[in-house]
SEDOSE-231567 format. One line per 5 residues: number of its first residue (from 1); for each residue y, x, z of C-alpha. Coordinates in pm, whole numbers, padded with zeros to 5 digits. Example, Ala and Ser with C-alpha at 12.3 -4.5 7.8 and 13.67 -1.06 7.14 Angstrom:
1 = -00450:01230:00780; -00106:01367:00714
END
This chain:
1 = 08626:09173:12954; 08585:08951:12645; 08245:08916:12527; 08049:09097:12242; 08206:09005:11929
6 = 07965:08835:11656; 07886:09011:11398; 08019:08975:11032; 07854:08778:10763; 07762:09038:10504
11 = 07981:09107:10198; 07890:09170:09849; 07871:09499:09731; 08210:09441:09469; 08431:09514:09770
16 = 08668:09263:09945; 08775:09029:09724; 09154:08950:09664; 09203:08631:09476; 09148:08266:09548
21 = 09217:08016:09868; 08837:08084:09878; 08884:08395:10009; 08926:08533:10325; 09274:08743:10407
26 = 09264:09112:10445; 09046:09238:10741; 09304:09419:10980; 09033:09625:11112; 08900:09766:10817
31 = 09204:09974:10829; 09328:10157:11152; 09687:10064:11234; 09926:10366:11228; 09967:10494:11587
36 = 10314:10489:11575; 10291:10072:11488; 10044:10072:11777; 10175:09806:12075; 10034:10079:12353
41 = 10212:10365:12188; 10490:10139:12161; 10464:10037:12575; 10363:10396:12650; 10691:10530:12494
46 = 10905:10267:12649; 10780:10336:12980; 10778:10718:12954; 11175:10662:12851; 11254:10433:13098
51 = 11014:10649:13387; 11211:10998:13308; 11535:10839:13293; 11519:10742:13602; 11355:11062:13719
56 = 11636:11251:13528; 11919:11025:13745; 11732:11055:14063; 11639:11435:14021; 11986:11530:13961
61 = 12106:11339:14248; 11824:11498:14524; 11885:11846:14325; 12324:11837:14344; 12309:11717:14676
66 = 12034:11974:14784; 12290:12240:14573; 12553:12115:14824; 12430:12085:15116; 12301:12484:15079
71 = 12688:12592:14949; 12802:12404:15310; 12550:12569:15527; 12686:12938:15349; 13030:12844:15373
76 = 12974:12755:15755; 12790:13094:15768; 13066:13287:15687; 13349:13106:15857; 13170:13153:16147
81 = 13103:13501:16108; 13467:13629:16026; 13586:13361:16313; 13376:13608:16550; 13480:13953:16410
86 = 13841:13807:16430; 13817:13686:16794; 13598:14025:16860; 13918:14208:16757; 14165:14013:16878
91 = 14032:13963:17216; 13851:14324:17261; 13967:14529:16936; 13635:14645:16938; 13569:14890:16596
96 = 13360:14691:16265; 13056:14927:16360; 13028:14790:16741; 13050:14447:16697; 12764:14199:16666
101 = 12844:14020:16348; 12999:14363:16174; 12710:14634:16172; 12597:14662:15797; 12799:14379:15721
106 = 13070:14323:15398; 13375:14453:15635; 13724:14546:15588; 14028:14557:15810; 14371:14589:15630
111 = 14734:14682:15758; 14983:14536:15673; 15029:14789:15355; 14748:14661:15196; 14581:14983:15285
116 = 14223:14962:15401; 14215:15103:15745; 13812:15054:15795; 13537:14931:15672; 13187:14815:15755
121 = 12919:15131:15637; 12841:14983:15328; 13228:14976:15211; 13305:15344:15307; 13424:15430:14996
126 = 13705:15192:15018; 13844:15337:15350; 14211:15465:15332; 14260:15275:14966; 14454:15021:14851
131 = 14296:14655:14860; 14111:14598:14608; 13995:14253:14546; 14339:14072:14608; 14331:13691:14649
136 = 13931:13634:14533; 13706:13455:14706; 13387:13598:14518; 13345:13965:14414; 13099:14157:14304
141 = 12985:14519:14477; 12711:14692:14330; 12510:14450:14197; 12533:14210:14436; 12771:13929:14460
146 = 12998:13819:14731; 13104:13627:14879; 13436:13622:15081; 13728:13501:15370; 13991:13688:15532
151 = 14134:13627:15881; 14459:13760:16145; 14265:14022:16320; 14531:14017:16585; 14784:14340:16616
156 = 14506:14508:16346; 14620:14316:16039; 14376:14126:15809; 14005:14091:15858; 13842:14052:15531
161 = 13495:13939:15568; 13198:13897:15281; 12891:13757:15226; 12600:13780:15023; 12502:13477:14800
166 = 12252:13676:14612; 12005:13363:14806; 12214:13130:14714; 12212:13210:14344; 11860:13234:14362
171 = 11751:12939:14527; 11999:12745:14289; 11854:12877:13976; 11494:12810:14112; 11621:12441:14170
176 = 11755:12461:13840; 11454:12595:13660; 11202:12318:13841; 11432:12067:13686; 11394:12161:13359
181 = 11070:12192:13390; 11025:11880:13550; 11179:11705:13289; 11030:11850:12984; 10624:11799:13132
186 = 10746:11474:13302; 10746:11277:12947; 10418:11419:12825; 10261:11283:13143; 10416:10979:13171
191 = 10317:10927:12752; 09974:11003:12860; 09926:10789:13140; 10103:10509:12996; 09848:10539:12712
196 = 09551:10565:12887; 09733:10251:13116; 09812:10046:12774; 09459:10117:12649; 09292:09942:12907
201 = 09532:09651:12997; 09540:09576:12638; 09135:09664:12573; 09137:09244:12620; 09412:09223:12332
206 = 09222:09433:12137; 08907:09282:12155; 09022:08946:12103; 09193:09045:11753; 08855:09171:11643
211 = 08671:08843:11698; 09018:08647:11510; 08959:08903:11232; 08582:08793:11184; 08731:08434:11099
216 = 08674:08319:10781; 08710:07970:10679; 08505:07981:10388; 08195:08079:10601; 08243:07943:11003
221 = 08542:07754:11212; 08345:07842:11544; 08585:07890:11797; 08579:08241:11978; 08442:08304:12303
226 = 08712:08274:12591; 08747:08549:12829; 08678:08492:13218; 09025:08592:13328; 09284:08328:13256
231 = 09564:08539:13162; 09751:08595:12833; 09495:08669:12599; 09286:08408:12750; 09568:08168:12645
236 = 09618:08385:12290; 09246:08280:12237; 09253:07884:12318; 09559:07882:12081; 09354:08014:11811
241 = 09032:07779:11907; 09291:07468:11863; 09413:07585:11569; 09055:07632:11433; 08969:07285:11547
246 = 09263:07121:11357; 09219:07356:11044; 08872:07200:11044; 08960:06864:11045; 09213:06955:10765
251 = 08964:07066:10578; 08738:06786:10639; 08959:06543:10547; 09065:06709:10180; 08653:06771:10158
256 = 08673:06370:10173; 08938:06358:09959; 08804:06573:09690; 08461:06372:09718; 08603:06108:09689
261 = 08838:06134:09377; 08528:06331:09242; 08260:06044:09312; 08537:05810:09147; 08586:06016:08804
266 = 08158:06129:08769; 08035:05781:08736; 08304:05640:08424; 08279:06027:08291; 07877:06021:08281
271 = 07901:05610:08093; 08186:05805:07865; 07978:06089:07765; 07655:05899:07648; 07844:05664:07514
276 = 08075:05925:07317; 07705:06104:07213; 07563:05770:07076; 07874:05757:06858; 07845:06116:06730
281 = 07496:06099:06674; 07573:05790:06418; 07920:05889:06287; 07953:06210:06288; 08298:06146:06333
286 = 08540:06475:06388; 08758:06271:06642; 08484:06143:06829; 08368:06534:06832; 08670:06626:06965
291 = 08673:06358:07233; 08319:06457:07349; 08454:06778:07396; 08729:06676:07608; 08485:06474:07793
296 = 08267:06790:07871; 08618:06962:08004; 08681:06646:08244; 08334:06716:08349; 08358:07070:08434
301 = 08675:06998:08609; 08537:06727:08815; 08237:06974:08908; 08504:07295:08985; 08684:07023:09269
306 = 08359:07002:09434; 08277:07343:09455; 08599:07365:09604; 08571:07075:09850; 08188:07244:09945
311 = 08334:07596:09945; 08028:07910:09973; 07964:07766:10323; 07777:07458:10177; 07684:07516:09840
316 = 07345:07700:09811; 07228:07855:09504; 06895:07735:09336; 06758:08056:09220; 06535:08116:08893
321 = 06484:08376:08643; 06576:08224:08289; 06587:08392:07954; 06870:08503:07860; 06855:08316:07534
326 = 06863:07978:07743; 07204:08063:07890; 07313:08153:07550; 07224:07804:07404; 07341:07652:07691
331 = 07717:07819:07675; 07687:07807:07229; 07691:07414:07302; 07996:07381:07596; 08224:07620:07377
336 = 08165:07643:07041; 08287:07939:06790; 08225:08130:07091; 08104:08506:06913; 07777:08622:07115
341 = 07736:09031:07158; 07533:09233:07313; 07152:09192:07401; 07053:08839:07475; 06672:08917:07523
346 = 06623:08961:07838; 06597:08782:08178; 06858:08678:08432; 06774:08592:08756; 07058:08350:08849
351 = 07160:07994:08951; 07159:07882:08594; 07387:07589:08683; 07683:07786:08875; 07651:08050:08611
356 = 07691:07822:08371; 07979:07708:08476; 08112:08003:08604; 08108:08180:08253; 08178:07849:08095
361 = 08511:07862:08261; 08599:08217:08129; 08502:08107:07780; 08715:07790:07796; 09039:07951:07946
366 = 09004:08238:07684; 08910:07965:07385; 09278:07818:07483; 09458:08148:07503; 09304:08262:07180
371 = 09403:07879:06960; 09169:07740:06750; 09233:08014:06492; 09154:08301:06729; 08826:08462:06896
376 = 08652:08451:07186; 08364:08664:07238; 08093:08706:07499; 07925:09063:07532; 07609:09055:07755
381 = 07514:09449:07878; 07234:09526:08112; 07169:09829:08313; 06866:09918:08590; 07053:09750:08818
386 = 07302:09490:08707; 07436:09264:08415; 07772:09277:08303; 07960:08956:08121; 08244:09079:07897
391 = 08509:08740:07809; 08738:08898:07547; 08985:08677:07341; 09264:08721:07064; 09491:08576:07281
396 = 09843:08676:07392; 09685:08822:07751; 09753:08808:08105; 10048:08732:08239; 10168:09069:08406
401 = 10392:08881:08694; 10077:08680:08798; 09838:08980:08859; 09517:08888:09074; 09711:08558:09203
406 = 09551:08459:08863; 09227:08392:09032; 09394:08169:09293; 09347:07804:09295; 09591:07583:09063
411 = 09723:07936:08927; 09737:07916:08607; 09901:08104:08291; 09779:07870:07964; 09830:07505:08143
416 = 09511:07480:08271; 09401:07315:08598; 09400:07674:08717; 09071:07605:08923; 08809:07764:08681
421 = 08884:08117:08753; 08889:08068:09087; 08564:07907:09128; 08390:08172:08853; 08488:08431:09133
426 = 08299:08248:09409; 08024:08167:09207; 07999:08573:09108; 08045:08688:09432; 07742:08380:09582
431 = 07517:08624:09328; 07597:08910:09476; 07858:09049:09235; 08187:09004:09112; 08510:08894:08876
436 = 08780:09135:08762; 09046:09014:08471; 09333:09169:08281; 09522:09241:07969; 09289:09477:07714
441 = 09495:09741:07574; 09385:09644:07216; 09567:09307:07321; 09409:08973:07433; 09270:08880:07750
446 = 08920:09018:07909; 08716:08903:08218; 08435:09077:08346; 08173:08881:08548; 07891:09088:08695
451 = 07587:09003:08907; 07276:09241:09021; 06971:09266:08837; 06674:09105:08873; 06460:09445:08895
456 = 06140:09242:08893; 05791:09400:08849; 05443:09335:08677; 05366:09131:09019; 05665:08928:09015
END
C-alpha cells in the first residue's frame, strides 16, 4: 500500500488558474474520469470477454457431447429392445402382451400387406389397419413423441418397435436452458469480479497518480514516497522521482541563468537611470524624457525575469496597508496619461511593490495597444470584501486566436516581451485573488486584477 498522500498547498479562492508556465496543469482528480475510460473497467471487460468466450467454447463442447452421449444410450435402448421382441418371436412367437420387453410398450407386428396384425395395448386402435407411419423413424402418438425401429419378426412379418423420447427432449431442453442462462449471468459476474479484482490490484496505481497530481513545480519538486512492494508502480514512481530530480536541476540552472543576465543588466540600468534623471532635471529635454521612460521599461523587464527565475515558491510578499492614493502616484509616474477612475481613498492592504508592478504591467501593455493618441484608464472599485482593478484601453483588443495562452510567458499580441501578463497573474493570485483579460464589447482591451480586502477594524 502506498503511503498517505500529502496534502495540497491551498489555492486561492479565483479557481484554478489556466494561463502561464507558472502554473500548474489541470488536476486530473478534480474531475472523475468517465467509467467507461477507466483502466479497471477497461481490464474487467477484457477479462469478462475473454472468461465467457471460453466458457461459451467449453460449455458447448461438455453440453453437445453430454446431448450425444444421452441420444446413444436411447438409441442402444431401443435396438436392444426390438432385438428382444424380434428374437422373442422368432424363437418362441410368443404374443406382444406376454413378452418381457412388449407389455405397455409402443408395439406393432405387420404382415406382409402392410396390415397391422397386433399391437401392444396402447396401439389398439391401430389393430387390423393399414400401416400408418411408413418409413419414419420419429412419430408422434398422442402427445407424446416417438421414437422408432422395425425388425424381421421371423414367419410373423415386421416388428415395429417405439420409444418414448419425451426424457430425452426434456433433459435436452433443460441442458439447453442452463446454457443460456449460464451465459447471459456468466458476464455480469465475471464484470463484477473483475472489477472488484482491478480495483484492488490497481488501488497502488491509483494512489500513486494522486500523489503525481499534487506536483506542482511552482510550489515543491519533493519526490513521492515509494511503495514497499517493488513492482510496477513502484518502478512508475522512481521514474517520476528522477524526472523530478532532473526537472529541478533544469530549473536551477535557468534560475542561474536568469540571475545572472538579470544581475548583469540592474547594475548599468540603475547608473543609466540617475544619470538619465540628472539630465531631465536640468534639460528638460523631451528625448531624454522619452529615454528615461524606456529606461523604467528595461527596469520592469529586468524585475518580471526574476520573478520568473524565483517563481511563488521563493518570492514572499512584504505586506502593508497603503493608501490608495500612494499606489495612484506611484502608477501616475511609471505610465503617464494613464486616466484614474473610481475611488482612490481608501486603503489597500497589499505588497505595494508586486502590485506595483503587477498593475504597472497591465497599464503598459494597454498604453501600447491603445498608441500614444489613445486611452488607457484605470478604474479602482471596492466592495466589503475585495478590490477590483479595471485596465481598459482604446486599443484594437485581444487577439481572439490567443485566448488565455495570452497570460503565458513570452506570449504576446503587441510585441512585447510577453512576460508582464504573466507575472501580473502570479502576483494576483500571491494576494489571494486573481487576473482575467479579454476583448470589451465597446472595443479595446480590458484586464481585471482583483485581490481581497483588507476588512480591518478600529483595533487594527
Amino acid at each position: 500500500m502506498l503511503p498517505p498522500a500529502r496534502p495540497a498547498p491551498p489555492v486561492p479562492a479565483t479557481g484554478p488558474r489556466r494561463g502561464g508556465a507558472l502554473t500548474p496543469g489541470a488536476s486530473l482528480s478534480s474531475a472523475r474520469v468517465a467509467w467507461r475510460h477507466s483502466l479497471r473497467f477497461r481490464l474487467a471487460a477484457t477479462y469478462s470477454l475473454l472468461a465467457l468466450a471460453l466458457i461459451m467454447l467449453i460449455s458447448l463442447g461438455v453440453v453437445s457431447l453430454l446431448l450425444s452421449r444421452m441420444d446413444q444410450q436411447f438409441g442402444d435402448r431401443l435396438n436392444d429392445r426390438a432385438d428382444t421382441l424380434a428374437e422373442a418371436f422368432t424363437t418362441s412367437g410368443a404374443g406382444l402382451g406376454k413378452t418381457a420387453g412388449g407389455a405397455n410398450a409402443y408395439t406393432m407386428l405387420i404382415d406382409d400387406d402392410g396390415t397391422v396384425k397386433a399391437a401392444s395395448p396402447i396401439l389398439r386402435n391401430f389393430v387390423k389397419a393399414p400401416y400408418p407411419y411408413g418409413d419414419q423413424s420419429r412419430v408422434n402418438i398422442g402427445d407424446t413423441s416417438v421414437r422408432a425401429v422395425t425388425r424381421k419378426a421371423g414367419d410373423f412379418g415386421t416388428l415395429w418397435v417405439g420409444l418414448p423420447e419425451d426424457d430425452l427432449l426434456a433433459a435436452r431442453q433443460s441442458a439447453v436452458s442452463a446454457l443460456l442462462a449460464a451465459l447471459i449471468c456468466t458476464p455480469l459476474i465475471l464484470l463484477l469480479v473483475g472489477w472488484w479484482v482491478g480495483r484492488r490490484a490497481l488501488s497502488g496505481l491509483q494512489g500513486a497518480a494522486n500523489l503525481a497530481d499534487q506536483i506542482d513545480p511552482t510550489r515543491s519538486l519533493a519526490t513521492l514516497p515509494l511503495p514497499a512492494r517493488e513492482d510496477e508502480v513502484h518502478r512508475l514512481l522512481s521514474a517520476i522521482n528522477r524526472l523530478l530530480v532532473r526537472i529541478e536541476a533544469g530549473q536551477a540552472r535557468e534560475k542561474q541563468l536568469l540571475g545572472q543576465i538579470v544581475h548583469e543588466l540592474g547594475a548599468p540600468l540603475t547608473v543609466l537611470k540617475a544619470s538619465l534623471r540628472r539630465a531631465e532635471e536640468r534639460t528638460d529635454d523631451p528625448e531624454v524624457r522619452r529615454a528615461a521612460l524606456v529606461a523604467d521599461e528595461l527596469t520592469f523587464t529586468t524585475q518580471d525575469l526574476m520573478q520568473l527565475a524565483r517563481g511563488q515558491l521563493e518570492l514572499k510578499l512584504a505586506w502593508h496597508y497603503i493608501p490608495a492614493r500612494t499606489l495612484q502616484e506611484r502608477l501616475e509616474r511609471l505610465v503617464p496619461g494613464t486616466t484614474f477612475a473610481g475611488d482612490w481613498t481608501g486603503g489597500i492592504l497589499c505588497d505595494p511593490d508586486r502590485l506595483t508592478q503587477a498593475i504597472r504591467n497591465l497599464l503598459a501593455n494597454a498604453r501600447r495597444a491603445a498608441g500614444p493618441n489613445g486611452s488607457v484608464t484605470l478604474t479602482l472599485e471596492e466592495t466589503a470584501d475585495r478590490l477590483t482593478f479595471t485596465v481598459r484601453d482604446s486599443g484594437p483588443g485581444l487577439p481572439p486566436e490567443l485566448g488565455e495562452r495570452i497570460f503565458e510567458p513570452f506570449v504576446s499580441g503587441a510585441g512585447s516581451s510577453g512576460l508582464g501578463l504573466s507575472v501580473s497573474r502570479q502576483i494576483a493570485a500571491m494576494h489571494g485573488g486573481g487576473l482575467s483579460g479579454g476583448t470589451h464589447p465597446q472595443g479595446g482591451a480590458e484586464f481585471v486584477l482583483t485581490i481581497p480586502g483588507a476588512a480591518l477594524g478600529d483595533e487594527d
